[in-house]
N, C-alpha and C positions, 0 to 999 in steps of 0.2 A: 492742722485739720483734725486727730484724731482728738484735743484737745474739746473740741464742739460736742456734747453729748449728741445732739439730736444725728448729727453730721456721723458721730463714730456707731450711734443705733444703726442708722443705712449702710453702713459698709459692712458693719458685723453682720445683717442681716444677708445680704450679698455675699461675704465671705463664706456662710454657711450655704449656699444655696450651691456655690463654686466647690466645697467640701476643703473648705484651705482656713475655717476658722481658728485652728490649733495653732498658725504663724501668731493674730491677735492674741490669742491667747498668752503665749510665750512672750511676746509682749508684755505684755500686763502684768503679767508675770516678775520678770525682769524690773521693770520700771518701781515695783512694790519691791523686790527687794533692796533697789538703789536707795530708796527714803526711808527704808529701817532706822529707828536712833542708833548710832554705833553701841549704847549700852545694854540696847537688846539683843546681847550678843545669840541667847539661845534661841530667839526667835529667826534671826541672820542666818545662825548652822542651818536650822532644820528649813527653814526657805530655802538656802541654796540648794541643798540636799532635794528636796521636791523639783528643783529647776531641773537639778543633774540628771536626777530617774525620769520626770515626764518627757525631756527634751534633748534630750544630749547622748543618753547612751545610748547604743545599739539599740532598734528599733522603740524608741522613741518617739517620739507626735510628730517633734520637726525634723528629724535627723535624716532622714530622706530628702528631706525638702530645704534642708538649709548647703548641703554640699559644701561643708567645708573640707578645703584641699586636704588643712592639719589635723583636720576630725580626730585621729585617734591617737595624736599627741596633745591634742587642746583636753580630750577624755580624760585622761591620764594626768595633765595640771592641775585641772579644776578638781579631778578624784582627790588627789594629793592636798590640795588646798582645804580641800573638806574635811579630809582625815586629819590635818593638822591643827585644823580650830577643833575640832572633836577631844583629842587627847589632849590640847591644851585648855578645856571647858574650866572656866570658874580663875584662869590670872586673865579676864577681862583684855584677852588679844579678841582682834574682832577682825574678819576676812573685809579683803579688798571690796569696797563697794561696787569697784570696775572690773571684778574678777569675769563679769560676763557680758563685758561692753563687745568684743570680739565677735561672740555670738549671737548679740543684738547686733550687731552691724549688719551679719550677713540676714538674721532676721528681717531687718527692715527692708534689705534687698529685695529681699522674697517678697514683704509685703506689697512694696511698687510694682514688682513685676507683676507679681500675679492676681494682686487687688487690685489695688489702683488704677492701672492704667486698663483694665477692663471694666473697671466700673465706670468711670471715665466714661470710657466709649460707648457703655449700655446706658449710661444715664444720659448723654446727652443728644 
């Protein structure tokens, strides 16, 4: 569904309207840093790195709103995983594509619950 432009224009408009546009966001987010080329490795670091500050730490956009149980040990992974592509910059290791399949899970959650299925129900 989110896949439709015309389809994901209406729901983002509707997400804003609910004030819950930042779940889409992190989203898109996410999903752009999945299809990085793995040789872009410095554009991968600093994507992930922007994921980690808007959404994940402490008072972050979704971190409220995503409640994950392990939040501040999933924090602390991904921190770790950052700082390890970082000091290793330039031998061409490049971070897990899936490093934040975890927090897009419970993102997408969020998005059903709290999009979806009220747009759903206002739309039709």
């Amino acid at each position: 569904m989110l896949d439709q432009p015309l389809v994901l224009q209406k729901i983002g408009q509707y997400a804003m309207s609910k004030q819950c546009f930042g779940l889409l966001m992190c989203w898109a987010d996410i999903l752009e840093y999945k299809y990085i080329p793995e040789d872009a490795i410095e554009y991968q670091t600093s994507k992930g790195h922007h994921i980690y500050k808007k959404y994940i730490v402490d008072g972050g956009t979704v971190t409220t709103l995503a409640n994950l149980v392990m939040l501040d040990s999933y924090q602390k992974e991904v921190h770790e995983k950052l700082k390890q592509a970082e000091s290793e910059s330039g031998t061409n290791v490049s971070i897990s594509k899936h490093l934040f399949d975890d927090f897009l899970q419970e993102v997408l959650v969020k998005i059903h619950d709290q999009i979806f299925i009220s747009f759903k129900r206002d739309m039709c």
